[in-house]
N, C-alpha and C positions, 0 to 999 in steps of 0.2 A: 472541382471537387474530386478527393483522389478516391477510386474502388472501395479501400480500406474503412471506410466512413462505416459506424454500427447503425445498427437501429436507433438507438438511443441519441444520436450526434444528430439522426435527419431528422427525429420526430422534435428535437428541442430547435430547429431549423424555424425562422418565421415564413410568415405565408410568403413574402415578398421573394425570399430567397428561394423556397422552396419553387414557387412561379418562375423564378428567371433559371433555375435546373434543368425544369424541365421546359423552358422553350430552347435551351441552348443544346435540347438534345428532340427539338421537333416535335413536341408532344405539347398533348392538350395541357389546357391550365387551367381548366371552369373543375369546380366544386369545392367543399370543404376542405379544410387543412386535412383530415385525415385523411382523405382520397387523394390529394398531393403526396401526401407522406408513404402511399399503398404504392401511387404509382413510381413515385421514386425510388422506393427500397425495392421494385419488382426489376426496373430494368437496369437496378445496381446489383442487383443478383444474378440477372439473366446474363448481365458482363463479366461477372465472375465466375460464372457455371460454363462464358463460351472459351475464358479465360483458363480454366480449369482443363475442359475438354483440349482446347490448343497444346496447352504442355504433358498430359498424357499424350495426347498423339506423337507427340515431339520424342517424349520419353520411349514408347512403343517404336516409331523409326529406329531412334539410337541404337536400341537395342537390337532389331533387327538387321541395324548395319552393324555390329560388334558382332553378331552372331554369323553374318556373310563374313567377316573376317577371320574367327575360327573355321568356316567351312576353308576359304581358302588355303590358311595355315593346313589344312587337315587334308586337301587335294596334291599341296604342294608337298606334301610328305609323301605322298603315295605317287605323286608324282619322280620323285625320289628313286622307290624305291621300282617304280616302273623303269627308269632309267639305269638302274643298276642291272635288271632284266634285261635291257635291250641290249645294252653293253656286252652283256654273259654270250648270250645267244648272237650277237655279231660274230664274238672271240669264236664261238662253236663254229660256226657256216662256214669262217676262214680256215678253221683247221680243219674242216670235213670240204671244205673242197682243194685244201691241198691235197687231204690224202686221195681224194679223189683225182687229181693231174698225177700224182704218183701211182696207183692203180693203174687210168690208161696209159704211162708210158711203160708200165711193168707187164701189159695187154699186147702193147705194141711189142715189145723185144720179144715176146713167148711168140709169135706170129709168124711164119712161114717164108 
């Protein structure tokens, strides 16, 4: 029987049927048709209520990984332009310790 099945499908269901449901799903099978029919439509709901819960969760991941994907896009940016930074201030350090080797040897020649 597929999830999909209404109220209405299981309760026009005969006992016989209703009985081989639910022993193919381990459960009792003593009483009236309508306590077949209660416990049938409960643990057909309960499948689709875990059903339910399964693809929200799935949904909530997804989205949590689409959201670590913009974080990264948004690291790798700043990543960027951290590297443009590092770049500048290498370009600096090389030209302040050139002037700095032309200082001591303009140190050294004034020297006695």
């Amino acid at each position: 029987m597929q999830l999909t099945q209404n109220t209405a499908e299981i309760s026009h269901m005969t006992v016989t049927t209703l009985k081989q449901e639910l022993t193919q799903r381990g459960l009792p099978t003593h009483g009236l048709k309508s306590s077949l029919v209660e416990q049938l439509e409960l643990v057909l709901w309960k499948k689709l209520n875990q059903a339910f819960h399964s693809c929200t969760q799935q949904i909530k991941d997804t989205a949590a990984g689409i959201a670590a994907q913009e974080d990264v896009a948004a690291l790798e940016d700043k990543l960027a332009e951290i590297q443009v930074e590092l770049d500048a201030t290498r370009q600096r350090i090389f030209v302040l310790q050139h002037e700095q080797s032309e200082a001591q040897r303009e140190l050294k020649a004034l020297e006695p």
